[in-house]
N, C-alpha and C positions, 0 to 999 in steps of 0.2 A: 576618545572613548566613544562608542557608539550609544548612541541615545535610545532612551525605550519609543512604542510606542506612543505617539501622540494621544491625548484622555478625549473624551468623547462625554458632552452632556448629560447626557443620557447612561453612562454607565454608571455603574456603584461605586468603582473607582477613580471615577471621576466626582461624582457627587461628595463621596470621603475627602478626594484632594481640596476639590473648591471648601467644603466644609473648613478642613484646617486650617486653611491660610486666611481663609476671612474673619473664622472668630479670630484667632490667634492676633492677626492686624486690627482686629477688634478689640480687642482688650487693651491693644497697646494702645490707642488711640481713645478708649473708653477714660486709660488716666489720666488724658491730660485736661479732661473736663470734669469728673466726677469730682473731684477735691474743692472744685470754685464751689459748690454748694456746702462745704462741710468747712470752709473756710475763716466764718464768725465763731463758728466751737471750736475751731482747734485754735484762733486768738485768743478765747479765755481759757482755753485748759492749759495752755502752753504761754502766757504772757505775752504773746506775739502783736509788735505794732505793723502799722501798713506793709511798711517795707520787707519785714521778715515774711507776711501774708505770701507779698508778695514771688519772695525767693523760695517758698514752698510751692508756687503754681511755676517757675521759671528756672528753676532747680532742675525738673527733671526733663523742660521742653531744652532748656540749652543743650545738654548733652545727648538731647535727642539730634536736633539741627545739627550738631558740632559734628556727631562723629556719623550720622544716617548716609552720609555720601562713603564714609567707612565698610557699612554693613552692607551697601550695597556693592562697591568695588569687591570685597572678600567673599562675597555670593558669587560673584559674576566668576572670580580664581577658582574659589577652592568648593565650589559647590552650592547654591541656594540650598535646595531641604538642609543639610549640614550647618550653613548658618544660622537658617531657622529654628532649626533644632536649639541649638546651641546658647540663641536671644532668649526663646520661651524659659531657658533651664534659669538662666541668669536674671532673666526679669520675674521670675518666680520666687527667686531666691534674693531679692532684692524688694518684692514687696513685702515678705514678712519682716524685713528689715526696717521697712515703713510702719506694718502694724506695731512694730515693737517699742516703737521710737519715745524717750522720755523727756526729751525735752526739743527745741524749735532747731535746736544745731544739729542732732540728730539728725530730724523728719528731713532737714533738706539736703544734709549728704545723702539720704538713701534714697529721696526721692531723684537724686543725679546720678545715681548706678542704678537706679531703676529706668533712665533715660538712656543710659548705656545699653542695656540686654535688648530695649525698644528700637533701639539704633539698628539693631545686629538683625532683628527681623522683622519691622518695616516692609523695608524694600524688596526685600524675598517673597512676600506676600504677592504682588503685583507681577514681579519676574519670574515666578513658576506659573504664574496662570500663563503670559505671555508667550513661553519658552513650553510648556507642557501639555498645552487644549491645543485642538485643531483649530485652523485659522476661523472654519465660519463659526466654533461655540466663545469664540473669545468676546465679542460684543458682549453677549451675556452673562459672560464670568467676570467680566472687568464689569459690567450694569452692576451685577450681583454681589462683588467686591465694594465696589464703589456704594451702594445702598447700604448694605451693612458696616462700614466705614462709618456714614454721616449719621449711620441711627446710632452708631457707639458713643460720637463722638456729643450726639443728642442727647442720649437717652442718660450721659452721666448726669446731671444736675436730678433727676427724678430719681434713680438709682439711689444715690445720695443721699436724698431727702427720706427716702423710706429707711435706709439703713440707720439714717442718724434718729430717726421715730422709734426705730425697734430696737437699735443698737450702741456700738459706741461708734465716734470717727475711726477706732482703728480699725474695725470690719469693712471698712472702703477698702484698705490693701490685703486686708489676710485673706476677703474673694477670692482673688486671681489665683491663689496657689491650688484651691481645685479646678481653673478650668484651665488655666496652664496644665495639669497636670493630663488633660481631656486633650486639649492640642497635641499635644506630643504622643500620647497614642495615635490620634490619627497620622499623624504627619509622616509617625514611622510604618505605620501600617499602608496606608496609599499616594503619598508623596513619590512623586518619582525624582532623582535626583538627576541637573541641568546647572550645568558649566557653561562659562565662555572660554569656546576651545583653543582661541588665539590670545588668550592672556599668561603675558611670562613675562620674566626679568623681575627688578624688585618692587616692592610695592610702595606705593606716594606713601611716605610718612610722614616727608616736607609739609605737604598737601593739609594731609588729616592735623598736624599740630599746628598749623600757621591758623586752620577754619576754629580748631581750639581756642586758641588765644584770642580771635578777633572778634566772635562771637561772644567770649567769657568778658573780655573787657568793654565791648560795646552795652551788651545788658547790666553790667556794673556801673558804668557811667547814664545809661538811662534811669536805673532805680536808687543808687544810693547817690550818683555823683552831685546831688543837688545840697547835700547834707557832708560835703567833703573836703577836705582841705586842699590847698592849691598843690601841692607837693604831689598828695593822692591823685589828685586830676589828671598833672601831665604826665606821671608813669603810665597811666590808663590809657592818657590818649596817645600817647609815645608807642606804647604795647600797640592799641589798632591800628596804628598808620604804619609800624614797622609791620605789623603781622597779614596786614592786607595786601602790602607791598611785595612781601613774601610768599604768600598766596599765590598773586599775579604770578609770579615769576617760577616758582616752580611747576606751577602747570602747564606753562608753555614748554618749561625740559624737560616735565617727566614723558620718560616712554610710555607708560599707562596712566597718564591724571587720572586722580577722583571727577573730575572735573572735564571730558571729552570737551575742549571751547569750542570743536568743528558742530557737537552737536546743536548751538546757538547759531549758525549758521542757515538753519531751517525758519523761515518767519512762524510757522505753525509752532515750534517746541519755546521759542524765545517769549513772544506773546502769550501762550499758555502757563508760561513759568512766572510772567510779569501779572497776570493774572491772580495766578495765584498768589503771591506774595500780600498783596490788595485785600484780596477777600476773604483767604484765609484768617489774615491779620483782623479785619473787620470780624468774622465771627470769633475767634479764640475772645478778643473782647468784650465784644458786646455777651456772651456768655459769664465772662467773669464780672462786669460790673453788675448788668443784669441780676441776678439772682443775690448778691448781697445786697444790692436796693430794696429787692421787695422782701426781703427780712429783716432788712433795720429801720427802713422808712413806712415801707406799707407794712410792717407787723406780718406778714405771712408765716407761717413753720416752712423747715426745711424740706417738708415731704409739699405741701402747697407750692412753693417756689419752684420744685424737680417737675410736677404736675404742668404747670405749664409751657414745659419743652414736648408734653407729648404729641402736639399739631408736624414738630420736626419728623420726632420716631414715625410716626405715621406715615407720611407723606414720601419722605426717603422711600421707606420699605414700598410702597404701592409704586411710586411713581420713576426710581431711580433707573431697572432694568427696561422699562419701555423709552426712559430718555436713550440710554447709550445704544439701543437699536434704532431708534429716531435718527440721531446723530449719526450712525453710522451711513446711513441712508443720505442721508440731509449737508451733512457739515457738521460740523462744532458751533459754527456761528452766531447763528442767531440764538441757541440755548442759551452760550457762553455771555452774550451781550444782556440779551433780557436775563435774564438769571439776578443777576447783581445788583439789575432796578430796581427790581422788583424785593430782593432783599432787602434794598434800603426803605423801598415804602415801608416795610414793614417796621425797621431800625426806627422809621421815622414818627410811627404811630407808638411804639414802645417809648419813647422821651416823656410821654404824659404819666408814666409811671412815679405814684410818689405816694403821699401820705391816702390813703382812703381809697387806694386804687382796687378796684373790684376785677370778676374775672375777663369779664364783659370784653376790655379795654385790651388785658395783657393775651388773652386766647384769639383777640383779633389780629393781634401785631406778629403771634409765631405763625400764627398760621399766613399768614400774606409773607412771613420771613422763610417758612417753611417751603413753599412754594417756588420761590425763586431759587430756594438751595438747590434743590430737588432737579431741579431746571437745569444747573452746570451741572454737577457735582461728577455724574456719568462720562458726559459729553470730554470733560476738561483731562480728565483722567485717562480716556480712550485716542484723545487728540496727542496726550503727549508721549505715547507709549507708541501711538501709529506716524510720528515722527523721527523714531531713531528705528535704527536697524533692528533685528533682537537680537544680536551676539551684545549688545551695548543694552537691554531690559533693564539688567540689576542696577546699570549708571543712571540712565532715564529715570527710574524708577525712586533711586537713593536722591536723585538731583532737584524733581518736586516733591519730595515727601521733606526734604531738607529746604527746599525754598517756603512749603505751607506749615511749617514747623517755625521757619526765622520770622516768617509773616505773624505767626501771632506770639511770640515770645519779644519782638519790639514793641507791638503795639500794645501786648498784658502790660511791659515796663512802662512805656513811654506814655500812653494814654493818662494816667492816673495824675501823674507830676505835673503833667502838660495842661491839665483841666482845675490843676489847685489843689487834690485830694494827697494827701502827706499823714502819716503818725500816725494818730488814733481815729482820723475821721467817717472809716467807715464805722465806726458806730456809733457818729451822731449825723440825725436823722436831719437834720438843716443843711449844714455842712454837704453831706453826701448828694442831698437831693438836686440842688446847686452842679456839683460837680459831676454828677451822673447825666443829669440834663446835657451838656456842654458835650461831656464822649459821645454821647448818641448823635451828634451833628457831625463830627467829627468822623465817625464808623460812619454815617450814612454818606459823606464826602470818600470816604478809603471806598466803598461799594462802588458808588458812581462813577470814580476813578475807574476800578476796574472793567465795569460793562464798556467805560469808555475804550477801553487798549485793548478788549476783544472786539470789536467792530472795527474799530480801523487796524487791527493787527494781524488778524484771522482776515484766510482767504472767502467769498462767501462758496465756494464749491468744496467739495469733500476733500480732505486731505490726502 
């Protein structure tokens, strides 16, 4: 097919296209934070202990990671805007399934079809900028992508707290059905549509159900398998070890993997991906424990809790598109490295959070947390996209968005168990204060780890 013209900054049609795909990847990425604030109210209105909490924030991140190497493979065949399209309609229609929800078994199937639609446009977001702007406006639109990204992924817990002030918890999901509904006019209105023209034969299915199983049974055995019987256990881990094995091997035969392994090949794409797994995982965390601390231990309301992510929204929005033009100039390097330190100082000053904690303390910690985010966030996104070819965007694209997806859907699961926290104890304030201390050592070790694998992994010259 011949491709339209390439978009141009500065046009209205360009400015329309950038519009829709960053809210749109915005909103998707707004839910997998916005609900850790709304998480204490929807345990009492729904009888929910830890573990069900739990599989309400990991519900909808699994089937995001599961099947995002999915939405981005079916972007790259049969069309990005068309998958795009197609995610908004279904994660629209999958939030009010959220809003509606009466009981804990409910919220959390809807919230894993609502990680489905998120799946399908993700990746598209990243791959029409990549595949559809001229090469010198892409710094900018990927900055600009990327900044609106991490203030989504910020601005939920404040989002949250004002809605649960004014509202009920279901108005966290029945939002999205007007500004999904505001996407998708744009998207059809200036979206240009961009295929990968050398994709054909059949599609990994092997692939997409093996990354199903492995990931379904991995976070089952981090959240519930500590409360499970032996029988339970080894089907669990029998399912991962056959389903990962499985995995391995069909990507090496399929004619088109989800999973291009050539493109692990590049020290730049492999290290940005091991990166992210790290830091990601470290913030989806430190997010979730965070703001149920300072509601059960320090007594805050849910709109004061959300309040203090705004040093994030901030910072992102000011500082993200001068990073990825930095970067672009510079390398990835040094952002990528310091980035992660710097988030941990701050990981490291939010620990003192607990009974009688004032703003003073908690406004110090995002904003030095803010700061280092701000720092990658650009940089890590533009490294791994200007590592693979672009007929391969929508794989690049689905491959870290599915890596910084599994990065914090282990560490939501695995942190909590890991630290002593079980049943009812996010809502006693001893108990919690105890165990919320402990993650934050822990997230500020997963941070460190990572600035560590961007310095020695990352070349220091531009990619």
């Amino acid at each position: 097919m011949t491709e339209p013209a390439l978009l141009e900054r500065t046009s209205r049609r360009g400015l329309l296209a950038l519009t829709a795909v960053t809210l749109g990847s915005g909103i998707a990425l707004l839910d997998a934070t916005i609900v850790g604030i709304a998480l204490p109210t929807i345990g009492r209105d729904l009888d929910a202990g830890l573990s069900g909490l739990q599989w309400i924030n990991n519900g909808y991140v699994l089937t995001l990671a599961s099947l995002i190497l999915v939405g981005g493979g079916l972007g790259d065949r049969w069309g990005r805007r068309r998958m795009y399209l197609v995610g908004m309609v279904w994660f629209a229609l999958a939030s009010l399934g959220c809003a509606l929800a009466p009981s804990t078994e409910w919220l959390v199937a809807a919230r894993m079809l609502q990680g489905v639609g998120a799946a399908l446009l993700t990746p598209g977001g990243l791959a029409i900028i990549q595949s559809s702007f001229r090469p010198k406006d892409r710094p900018w639109a990927i900055g600009t992508w990327a900044g609106v990204s991490g203030i989504a992924t910020a601005i939920g817990p404040f989002l949250g707290g004002w809605i649960l002030d004014h509202l009920t918890w279901h108005w966290i999901f029945a939002v999205n059905v007007p500004l999904c509904a505001l996407v998708i006019g744009l998207a059809l209105v200036a979206v240009p549509e961009s295929r990968d023209v050398e994709s054909a034969g059949s599609f990994d299915l092997a692939g997409a159900g093996t990354t199903v199983v492995a990931l379904g049974a991995l976070t089952w055995l981090l959240t519930s398998g500590s409360g499970a019987k032996g029988a339970s256990l080894a089907v669990a881990g029998t399912a991962l070890l056959l389903a990962v094995i499985g995995f391995v091997v069909a990507e090496t035969r399929a004619r088109r993997p989800l999973v291009p392994f050539s493109l692990f090949t590049s020290r730049v794409f492999a290290a940005a991906n091991l990166m992210t797994f790290l830091v990601y995982g470290a913030l989806g965390a430190i997010l979730f424990v965070l703001v149920i601390q300072l509601q059960t231990s320090s007594g805050w309301s849910p709109l004061a809790s959300g309040l203090a992510t705004l040093p994030v929204t901030g910072l992102l929005l000011l500082l993200s598109p001068r990073m990825a033009e930095l970067a672009d100039r510079t390398g990835p390097r040094l952002p990528m490295s310091v980035g992660p330190l710097t988030c941990a100082v701050g990981v490291l000053v939010l620990a003192g959070v607990g009974p009688g904690t004032g703003w003073g303390l908690v406004l110090t910690g995002t904003t030095v947390f803010a700061l280092g985010l701000a720092a990658l966030v650009s940089p890590l996104t533009a490294a791994v996209l200007a590592a693979a070819p672009d007929r391969l965007a929508g794989s690049a694209s689905g491959i870290n968005n599915a890596v910084a997806r599994t990065g914090t859907l282990l560490a939501v699961a695995a942190i909590p168990p890991l630290v002593g926290l079980t049943g009812d104890d996010y809502t006693d304030p001893a108990a919690l204060t105890e165990g919320y201390r402990l993650a934050t050592f822990v997230i500020a070790g997963l941070l460190l780890l990572g600035g560590g694998v961007s310095w020695v992994g990352l070349r220091p010259t531009r990619p």
